[in-house]
C-alpha positions as CSV (number, residue, x, y, z in Angstrom):
1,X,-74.6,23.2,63.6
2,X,-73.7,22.6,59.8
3,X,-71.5,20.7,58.4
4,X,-69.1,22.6,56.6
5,X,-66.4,21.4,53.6
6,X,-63.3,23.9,53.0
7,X,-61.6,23.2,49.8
8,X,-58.1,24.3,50.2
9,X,-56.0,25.4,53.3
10,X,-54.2,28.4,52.2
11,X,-54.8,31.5,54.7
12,X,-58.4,32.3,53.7
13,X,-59.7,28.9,53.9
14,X,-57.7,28.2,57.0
15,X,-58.9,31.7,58.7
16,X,-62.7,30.8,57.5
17,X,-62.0,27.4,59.2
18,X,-61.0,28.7,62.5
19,X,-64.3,31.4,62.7
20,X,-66.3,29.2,61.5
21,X,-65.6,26.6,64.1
22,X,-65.5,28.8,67.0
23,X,-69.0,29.2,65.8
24,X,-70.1,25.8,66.6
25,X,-70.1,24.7,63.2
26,X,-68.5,20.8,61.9
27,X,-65.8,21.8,60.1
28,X,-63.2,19.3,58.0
29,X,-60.3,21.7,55.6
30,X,-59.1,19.8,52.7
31,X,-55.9,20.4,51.1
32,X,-54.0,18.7,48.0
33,X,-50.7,19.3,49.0
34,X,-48.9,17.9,51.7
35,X,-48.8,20.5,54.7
36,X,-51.3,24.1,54.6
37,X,-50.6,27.3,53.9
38,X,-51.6,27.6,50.0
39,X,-49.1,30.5,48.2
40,X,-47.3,31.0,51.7
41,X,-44.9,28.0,51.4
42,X,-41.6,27.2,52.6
43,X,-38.4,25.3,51.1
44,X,-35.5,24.3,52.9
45,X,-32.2,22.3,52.2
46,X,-28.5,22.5,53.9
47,X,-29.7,25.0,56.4
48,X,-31.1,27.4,54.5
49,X,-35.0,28.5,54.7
50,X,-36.6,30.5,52.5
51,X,-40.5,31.5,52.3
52,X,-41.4,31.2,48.7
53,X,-44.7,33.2,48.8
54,X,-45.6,36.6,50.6
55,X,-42.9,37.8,52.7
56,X,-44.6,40.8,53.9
57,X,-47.4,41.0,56.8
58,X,-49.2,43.9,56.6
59,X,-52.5,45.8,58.7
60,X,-51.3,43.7,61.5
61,X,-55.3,44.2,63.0
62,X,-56.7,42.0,60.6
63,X,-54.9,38.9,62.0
64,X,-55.4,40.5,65.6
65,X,-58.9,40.7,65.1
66,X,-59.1,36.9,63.9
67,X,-57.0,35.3,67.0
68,X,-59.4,37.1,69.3
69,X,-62.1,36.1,67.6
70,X,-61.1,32.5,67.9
71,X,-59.2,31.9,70.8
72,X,-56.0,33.3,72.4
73,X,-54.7,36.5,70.9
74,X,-52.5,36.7,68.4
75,X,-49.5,38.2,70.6
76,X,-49.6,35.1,73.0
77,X,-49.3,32.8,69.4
78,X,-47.8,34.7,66.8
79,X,-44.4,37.3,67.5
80,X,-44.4,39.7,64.7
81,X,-41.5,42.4,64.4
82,X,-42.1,45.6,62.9
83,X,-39.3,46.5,60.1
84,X,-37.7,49.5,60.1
85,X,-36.6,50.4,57.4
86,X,-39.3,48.7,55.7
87,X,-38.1,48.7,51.8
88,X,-35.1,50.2,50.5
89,X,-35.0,51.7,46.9
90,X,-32.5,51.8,43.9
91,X,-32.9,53.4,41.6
92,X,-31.6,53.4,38.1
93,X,-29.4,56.5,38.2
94,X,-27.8,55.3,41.3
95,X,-29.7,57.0,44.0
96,X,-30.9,55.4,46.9
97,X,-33.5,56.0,49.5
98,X,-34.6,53.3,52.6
99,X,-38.3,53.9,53.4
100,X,-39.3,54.1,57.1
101,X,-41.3,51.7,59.1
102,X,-42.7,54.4,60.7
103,X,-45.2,57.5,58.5
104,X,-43.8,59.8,60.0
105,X,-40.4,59.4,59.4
106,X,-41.4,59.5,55.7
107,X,-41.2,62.7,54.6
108,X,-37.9,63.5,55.9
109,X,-36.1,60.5,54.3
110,X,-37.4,61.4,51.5
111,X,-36.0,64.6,51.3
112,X,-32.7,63.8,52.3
113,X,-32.7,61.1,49.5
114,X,-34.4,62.6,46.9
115,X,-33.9,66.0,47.1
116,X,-36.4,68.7,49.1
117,X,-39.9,68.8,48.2
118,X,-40.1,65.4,47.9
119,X,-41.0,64.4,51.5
120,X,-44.2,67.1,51.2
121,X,-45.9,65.7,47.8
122,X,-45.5,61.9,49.0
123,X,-46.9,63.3,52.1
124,X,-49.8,65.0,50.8
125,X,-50.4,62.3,48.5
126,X,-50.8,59.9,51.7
127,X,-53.6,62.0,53.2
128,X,-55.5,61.4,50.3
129,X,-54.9,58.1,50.6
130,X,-55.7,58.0,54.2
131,X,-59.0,59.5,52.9
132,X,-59.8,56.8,50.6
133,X,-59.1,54.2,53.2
134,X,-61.8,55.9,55.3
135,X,-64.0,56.1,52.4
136,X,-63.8,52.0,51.2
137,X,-62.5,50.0,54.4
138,X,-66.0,49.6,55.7
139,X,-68.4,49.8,53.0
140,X,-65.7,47.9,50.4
141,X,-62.5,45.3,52.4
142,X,-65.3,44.3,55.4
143,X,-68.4,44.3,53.8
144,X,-69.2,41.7,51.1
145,X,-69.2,42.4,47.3
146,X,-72.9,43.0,46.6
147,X,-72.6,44.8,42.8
148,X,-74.6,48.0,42.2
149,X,-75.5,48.0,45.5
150,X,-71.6,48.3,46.9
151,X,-71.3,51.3,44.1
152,X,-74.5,52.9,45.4
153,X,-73.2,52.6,48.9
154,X,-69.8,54.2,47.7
155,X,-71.5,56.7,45.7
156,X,-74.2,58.0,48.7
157,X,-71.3,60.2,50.1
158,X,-70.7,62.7,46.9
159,X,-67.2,63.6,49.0
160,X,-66.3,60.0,49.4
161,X,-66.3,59.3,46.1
162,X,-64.5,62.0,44.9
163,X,-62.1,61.5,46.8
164,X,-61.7,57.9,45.9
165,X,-61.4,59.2,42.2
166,X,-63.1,56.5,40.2
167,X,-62.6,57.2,37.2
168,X,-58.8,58.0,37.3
169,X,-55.7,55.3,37.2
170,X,-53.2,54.7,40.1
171,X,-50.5,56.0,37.0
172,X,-52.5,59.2,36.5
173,X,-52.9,60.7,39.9
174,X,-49.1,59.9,40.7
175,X,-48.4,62.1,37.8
176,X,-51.2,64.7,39.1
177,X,-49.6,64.6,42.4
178,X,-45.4,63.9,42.1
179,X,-42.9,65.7,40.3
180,X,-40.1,63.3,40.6
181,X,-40.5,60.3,38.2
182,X,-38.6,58.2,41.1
183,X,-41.5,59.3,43.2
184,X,-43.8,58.1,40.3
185,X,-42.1,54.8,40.2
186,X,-42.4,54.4,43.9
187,X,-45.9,54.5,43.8
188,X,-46.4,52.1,40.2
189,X,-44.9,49.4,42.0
190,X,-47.9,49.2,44.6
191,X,-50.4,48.0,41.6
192,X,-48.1,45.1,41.5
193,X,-49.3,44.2,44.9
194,X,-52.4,42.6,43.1
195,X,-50.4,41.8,39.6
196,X,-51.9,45.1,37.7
197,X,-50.2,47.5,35.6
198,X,-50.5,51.3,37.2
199,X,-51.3,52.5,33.9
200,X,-54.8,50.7,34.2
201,X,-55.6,50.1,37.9
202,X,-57.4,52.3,39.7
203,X,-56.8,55.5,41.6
204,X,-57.9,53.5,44.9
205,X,-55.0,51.5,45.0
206,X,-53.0,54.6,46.8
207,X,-55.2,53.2,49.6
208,X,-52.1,50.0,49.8
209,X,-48.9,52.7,50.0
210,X,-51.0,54.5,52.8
211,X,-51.8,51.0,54.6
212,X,-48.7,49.6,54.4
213,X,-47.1,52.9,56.0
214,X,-49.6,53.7,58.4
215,X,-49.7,50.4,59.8
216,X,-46.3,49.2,59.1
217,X,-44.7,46.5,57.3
218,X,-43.8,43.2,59.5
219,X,-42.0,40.0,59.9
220,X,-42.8,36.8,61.1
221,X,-39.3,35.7,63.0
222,X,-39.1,31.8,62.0
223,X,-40.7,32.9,58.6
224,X,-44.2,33.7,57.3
225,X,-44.7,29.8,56.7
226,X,-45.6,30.1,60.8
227,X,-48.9,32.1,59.8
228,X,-50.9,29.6,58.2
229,X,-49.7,26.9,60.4
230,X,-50.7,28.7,63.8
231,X,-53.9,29.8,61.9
232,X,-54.6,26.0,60.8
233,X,-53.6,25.0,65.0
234,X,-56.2,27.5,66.2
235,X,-58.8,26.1,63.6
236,X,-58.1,22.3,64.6
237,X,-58.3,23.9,68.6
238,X,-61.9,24.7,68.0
239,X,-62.8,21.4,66.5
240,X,-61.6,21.7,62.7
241,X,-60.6,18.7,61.1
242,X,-57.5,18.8,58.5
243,X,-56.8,16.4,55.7
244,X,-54.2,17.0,53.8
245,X,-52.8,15.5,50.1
246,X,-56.5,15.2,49.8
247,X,-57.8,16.7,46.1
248,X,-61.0,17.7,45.4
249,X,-62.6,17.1,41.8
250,X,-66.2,18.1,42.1
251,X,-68.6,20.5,44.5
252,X,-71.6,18.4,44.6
253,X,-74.5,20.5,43.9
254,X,-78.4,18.5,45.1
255,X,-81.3,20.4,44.9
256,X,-80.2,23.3,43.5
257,X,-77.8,24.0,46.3
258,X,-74.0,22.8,47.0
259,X,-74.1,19.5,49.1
260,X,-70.7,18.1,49.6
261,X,-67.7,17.5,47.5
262,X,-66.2,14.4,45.8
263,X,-62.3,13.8,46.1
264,X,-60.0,12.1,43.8
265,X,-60.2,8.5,45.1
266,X,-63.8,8.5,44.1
267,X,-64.9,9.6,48.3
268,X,-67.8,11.6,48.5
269,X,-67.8,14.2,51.6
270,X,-72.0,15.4,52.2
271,X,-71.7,19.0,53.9
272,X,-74.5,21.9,54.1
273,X,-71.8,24.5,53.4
274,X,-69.1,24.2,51.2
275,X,-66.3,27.1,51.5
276,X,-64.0,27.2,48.2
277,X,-60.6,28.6,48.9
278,X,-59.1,27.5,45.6
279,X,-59.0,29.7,42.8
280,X,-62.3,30.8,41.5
281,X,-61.6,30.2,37.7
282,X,-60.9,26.4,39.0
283,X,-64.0,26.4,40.8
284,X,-66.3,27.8,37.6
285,X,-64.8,26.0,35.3
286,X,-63.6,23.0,36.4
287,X,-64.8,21.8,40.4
288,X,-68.5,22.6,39.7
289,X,-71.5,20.7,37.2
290,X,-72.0,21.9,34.2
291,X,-75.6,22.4,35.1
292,X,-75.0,24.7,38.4
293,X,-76.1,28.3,38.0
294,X,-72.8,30.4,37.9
295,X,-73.2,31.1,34.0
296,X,-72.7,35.0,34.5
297,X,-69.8,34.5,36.9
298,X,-68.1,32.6,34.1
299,X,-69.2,35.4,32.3
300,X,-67.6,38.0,34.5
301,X,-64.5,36.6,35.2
302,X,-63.8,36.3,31.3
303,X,-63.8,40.1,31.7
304,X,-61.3,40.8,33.7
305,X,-57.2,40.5,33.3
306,X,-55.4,37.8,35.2
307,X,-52.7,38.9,38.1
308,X,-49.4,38.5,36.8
309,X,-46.9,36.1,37.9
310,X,-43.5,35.7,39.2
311,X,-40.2,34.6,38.6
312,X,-38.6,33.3,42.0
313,X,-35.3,32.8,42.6
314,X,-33.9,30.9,45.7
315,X,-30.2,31.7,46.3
316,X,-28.2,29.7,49.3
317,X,-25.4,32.7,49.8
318,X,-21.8,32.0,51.4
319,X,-21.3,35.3,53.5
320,X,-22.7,38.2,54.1
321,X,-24.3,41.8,53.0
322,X,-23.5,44.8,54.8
323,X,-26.1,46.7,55.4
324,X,-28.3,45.0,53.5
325,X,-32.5,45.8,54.3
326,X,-34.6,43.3,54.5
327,X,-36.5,44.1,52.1
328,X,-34.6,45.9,48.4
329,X,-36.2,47.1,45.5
330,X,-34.1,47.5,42.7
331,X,-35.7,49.6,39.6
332,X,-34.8,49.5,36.1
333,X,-34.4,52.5,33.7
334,X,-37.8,51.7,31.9
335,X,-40.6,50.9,34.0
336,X,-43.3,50.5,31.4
337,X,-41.7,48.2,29.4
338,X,-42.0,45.6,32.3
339,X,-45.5,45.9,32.2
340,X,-45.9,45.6,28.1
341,X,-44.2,42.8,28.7
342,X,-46.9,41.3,31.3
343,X,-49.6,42.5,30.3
344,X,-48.9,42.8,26.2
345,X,-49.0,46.4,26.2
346,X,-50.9,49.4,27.1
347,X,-54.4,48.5,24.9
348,X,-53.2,44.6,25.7
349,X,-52.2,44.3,22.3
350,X,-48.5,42.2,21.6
351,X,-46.9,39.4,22.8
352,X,-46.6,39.3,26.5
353,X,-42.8,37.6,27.2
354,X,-40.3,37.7,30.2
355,X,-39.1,41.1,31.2
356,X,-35.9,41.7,29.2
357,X,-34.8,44.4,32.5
358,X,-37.2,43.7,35.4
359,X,-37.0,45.3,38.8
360,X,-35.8,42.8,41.7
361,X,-37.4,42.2,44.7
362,X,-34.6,41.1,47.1
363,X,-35.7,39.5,50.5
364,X,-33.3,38.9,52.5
365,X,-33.9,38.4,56.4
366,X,-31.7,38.7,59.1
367,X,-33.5,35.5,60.5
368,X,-31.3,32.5,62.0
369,X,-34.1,30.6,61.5
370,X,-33.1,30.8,57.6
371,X,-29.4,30.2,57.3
372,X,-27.0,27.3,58.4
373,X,-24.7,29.6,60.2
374,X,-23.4,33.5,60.9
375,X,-21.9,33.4,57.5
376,X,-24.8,32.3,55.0
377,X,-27.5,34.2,53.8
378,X,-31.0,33.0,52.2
379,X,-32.2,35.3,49.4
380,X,-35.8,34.8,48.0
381,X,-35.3,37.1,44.8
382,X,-38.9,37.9,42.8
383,X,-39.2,39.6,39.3
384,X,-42.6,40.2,38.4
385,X,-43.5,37.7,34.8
386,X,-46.4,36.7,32.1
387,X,-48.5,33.9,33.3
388,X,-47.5,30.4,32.2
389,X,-49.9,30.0,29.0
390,X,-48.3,27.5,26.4
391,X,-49.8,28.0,23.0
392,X,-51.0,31.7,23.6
393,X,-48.4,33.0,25.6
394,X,-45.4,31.9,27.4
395,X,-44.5,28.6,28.1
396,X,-42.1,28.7,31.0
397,X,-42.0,24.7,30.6
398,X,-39.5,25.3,27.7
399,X,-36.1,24.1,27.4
400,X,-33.7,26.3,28.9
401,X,-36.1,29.2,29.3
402,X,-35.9,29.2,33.2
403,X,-32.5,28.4,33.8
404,X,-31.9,31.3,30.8
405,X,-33.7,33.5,32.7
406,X,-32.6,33.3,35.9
407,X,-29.0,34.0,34.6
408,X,-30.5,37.1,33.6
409,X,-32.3,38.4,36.7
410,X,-28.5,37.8,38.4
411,X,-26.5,39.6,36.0
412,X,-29.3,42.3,36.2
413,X,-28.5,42.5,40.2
414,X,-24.9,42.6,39.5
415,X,-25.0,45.7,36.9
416,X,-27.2,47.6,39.6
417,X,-24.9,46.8,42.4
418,X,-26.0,43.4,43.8
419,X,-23.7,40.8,42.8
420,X,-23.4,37.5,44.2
421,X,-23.4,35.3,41.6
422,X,-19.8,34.3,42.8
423,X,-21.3,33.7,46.2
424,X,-24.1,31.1,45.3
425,X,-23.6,27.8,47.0
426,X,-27.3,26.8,45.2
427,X,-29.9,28.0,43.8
428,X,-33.2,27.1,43.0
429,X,-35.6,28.6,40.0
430,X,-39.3,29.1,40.7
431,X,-41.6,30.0,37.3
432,X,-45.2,30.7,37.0
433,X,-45.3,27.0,35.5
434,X,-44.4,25.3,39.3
435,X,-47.0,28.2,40.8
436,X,-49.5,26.5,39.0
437,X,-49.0,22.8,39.6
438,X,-48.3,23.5,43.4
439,X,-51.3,25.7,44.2
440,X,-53.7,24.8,41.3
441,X,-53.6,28.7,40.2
442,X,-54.3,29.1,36.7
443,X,-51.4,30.1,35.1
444,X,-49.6,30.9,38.4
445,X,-51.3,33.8,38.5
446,X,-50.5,35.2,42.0
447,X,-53.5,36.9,43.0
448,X,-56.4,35.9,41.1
449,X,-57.5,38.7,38.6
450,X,-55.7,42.1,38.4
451,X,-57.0,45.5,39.5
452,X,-56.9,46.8,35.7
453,X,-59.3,48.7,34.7
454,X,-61.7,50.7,36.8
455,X,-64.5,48.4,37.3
456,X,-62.3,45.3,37.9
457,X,-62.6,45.1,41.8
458,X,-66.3,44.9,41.8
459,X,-66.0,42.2,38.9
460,X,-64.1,40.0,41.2
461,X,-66.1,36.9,42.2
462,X,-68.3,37.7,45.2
463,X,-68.0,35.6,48.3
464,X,-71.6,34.3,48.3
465,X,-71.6,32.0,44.8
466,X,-74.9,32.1,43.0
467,X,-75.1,28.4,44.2
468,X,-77.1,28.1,47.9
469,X,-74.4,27.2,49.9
470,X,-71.4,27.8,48.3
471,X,-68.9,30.4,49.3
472,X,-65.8,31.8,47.8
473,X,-62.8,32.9,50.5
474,X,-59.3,33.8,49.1
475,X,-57.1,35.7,47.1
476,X,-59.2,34.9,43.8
477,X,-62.8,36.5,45.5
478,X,-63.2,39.9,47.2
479,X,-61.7,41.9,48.5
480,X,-58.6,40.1,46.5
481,X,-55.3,39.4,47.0
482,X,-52.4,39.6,49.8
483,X,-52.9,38.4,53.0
484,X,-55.2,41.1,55.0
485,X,-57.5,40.6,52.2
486,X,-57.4,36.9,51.9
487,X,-57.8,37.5,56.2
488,X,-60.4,39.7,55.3
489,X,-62.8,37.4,52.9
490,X,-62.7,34.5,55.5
491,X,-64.4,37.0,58.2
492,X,-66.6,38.2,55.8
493,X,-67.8,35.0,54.7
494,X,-68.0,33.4,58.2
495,X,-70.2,36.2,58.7
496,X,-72.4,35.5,55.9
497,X,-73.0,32.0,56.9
498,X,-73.2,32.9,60.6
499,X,-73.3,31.0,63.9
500,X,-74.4,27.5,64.6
């Protein structure tokens, strides 16, 4: 049995927790804030609830396979309801569409939206997909990140990688593939799943469309804040202990290999393992001696681009929406100015600055759990913005600029048919700046590094550190960000330090 540290009790370090102790291993989480759950956090006042992080469960079987792994399954802890329609559209012309939660269902609403032909070429762009997902689940999501080695496994099957197309951008093969440029903007807005421009990221992100509809898109009634908590129960079931408003300053490393950590107040915790759920640019840079091995990682991760961040609005609404989904996209005219704007341009040249006409993401559940009465509503509005970088880039800590900006994003709703602004009983402004001093994510960025460029998601921090003993789980390492992969680096890492 080994003792085994966590730092940080957002869903990876939570999930890595509860394998690990159903192992047989000694396990103690530790968490800065004041209650788990990391990005997936929750804010409530007069009634109304809101989850302030992901909002969105997705490849349902990752958390499936975890309960049963640990304990009781997931359906006897966890009630999750598939949406249906999963994401409605607008566009900037004034068309419409509301995506099924079912595949096939696709095609057809897509035609009847969007005119015919549509439904086919999404379609046949999905099989692809579907046969990239084949291609990389395995030897990519649930295997861990092992460098030329994960290429050469990628590369045996000469079909396999053709299909995944690696040398083409997620931007490119829409174009290859999609006539309608509303079609082509569907599909840009999936590399903002892991903050990265489409005209960058790789082909292999039409794997994330073809998940996300093959598997549906689902809600956890209560809100998604119930996750991490009934992940962190099943973890403290088999033995885990969890310490919350407990920082950590320092990974010991003795020997040459990590042997505890040392916490703010100066206590020292000895452990054989340490798992590091924070971000990985924190623990290179900051958590770990200046003598420990991890000079190429540094290296690495000064070669990728950041995620982007986001903008959050929290709206307490009087009445209600007809009709409304629960989840609404709504587009602007130009798509690739948002992402000069985040990423400074096409060659990364420029300022990057708030988007002057971003494209809202509206959540907006039909949950009692999140309003005071029948005639409230709880909005969690998200625009997609530059990471919080005063002297180089934005400083979303100036005067004004938030409250500035969050006038914007509502008068932007209003002119594309969303206006409550007269409705607002409160509202409360999010920026990248509160991202980062709440979840210690550099620059708020949401999900680590981006997916730009095609190399990028095999420059991602692997889960085994170069230090003995030291293992990365999370949004920051591989297989990246959102929660199936965050689900998904926690098994694999439990399954590279193995059973008691």
């Amino acid at each position: 049995m080994a003792r085994v540290v966590v730092v940080g009790a957002g869903l990876g370090g939570l999930a890595a927790a509860a394998r690990l102790a159903a192992a047989g291993h000694a396990v103690t989480v530790l968490e800065q804030a004041p209650q788990v759950g990391g990005k997936l956090g929750w804010f409530e006042r007069d009634g109304h609830g809101f989850d302030t992080g992901p909002s969105l469960v997705t490849l349902p079987q990752v958390l499936e396979d975890l309960f049963a792994a640990t304990g009781a399954p997931l359906s006897q802890v966890l009630p999750l309801q598939r949406l249906d329609p999963a994401v409605a559209y607008r566009f900037a012309d004034g068309t419409t569409t509301a995506v099924p939660g079912h595949r096939e269902d696709v095609p057809a609403r897509l035609d009847a939206d969007l005119g015919p032909g549509s439904g086919a070429q999404w379609a046949a762009l999905l099989t692809r997909a579907e046969a990239m997902w084949r291609a990389t689940e395995q030897p990519f999501l649930r295997s861990p990140l092992a460098g030329a080695a994960t290429l050469a496994r990628l590369a045996r099957n000469t079909a396999d990688l053709r299909t995944i197309a690696p040398g083409r951008t997620l931007r490119g093969l829409g174009a290859a593939h999609l006539t309608d440029p509303r079609l082509r903007m569907l599909l840009d807005r999936y590399a903002t799943y892991s903050g990265s421009d489409p005209r960058r990221a790789p082909a292999a992100l039409l794997t994330v469309p073809y998940a996300e509809q093959a598997f549906g898109s689902w809600y956890v009634p209560g809100g998604l804040r119930r996750l991490p908590e009934a992940v962190a129960a099943r973890a403290v079931e088999r033995g885990t202990v969890v310490r919350t408003g407990t920082a950590v300053t320092e990974v010991l490393v003795t020997g040459g290999r990590a042997a505890g950590v040392r916490l703010a107040d100066g206590e020292v915790l000895p452990a054989d393992v340490v798992v590091c759920n924070a971000d990985a640019t924190s623990l290179y840079s900051r958590l770990l001696p200046p003598q420990a091995p991890v000079r190429r990682a540094r290296a690495a991760l000064r070669r990728v681009t950041p995620s982007s961040s986001g903008f959050v609005l929290l709206l307490a609404l009087r009445g209600r929406t007809p009709g409304l989904a629960h989840h609404t996209v709504l587009f602007p005219t130009d798509y690739d100015a948002e992402f000069d704007a985040l990423f400074g341009g096409r060659g990364r040249r420029g300022p990057k600055r708030p988007v002057a006409d971003p494209t809202v993401y509206v959540s907006a559940p039909d949950d009692p759990a999140t309003r005071p009465g029948a005639d409230s509503e709880s909005w969690f509005v998200l625009v997609n913005a530059p990471r919080h970088e005063p002297g180089t880039g934005v400083d979303w800590t100036s005067p004004g600029l938030a409250d500035r900006h969050a006038d914007q994003v509502l008068a932007t709703m209003a002119a594309r048919g969303l206006d409550v602004r007269d409705r607002v009983r409160w509202r409360v402004v999010r920026t990248p700046a509160d991202l980062e001093r709440e979840t210690a994510s550099p620059g708020g960025s949401i999900y680590g590094t981006s997916s730009n460029g095609a190399r990028a998601a095999f420059l991602r921090p692997a889960n085994a550190s170069p230090v003995p003993g030291l293992f990365l789980a999370g949004g920051s390492a591989h297989p990246g960000g959102g929660l199936p992969l965050v689900t998904l680096s926690a098994e694999i890492v439990a399954g590279l330090i193995g059973p008691a």
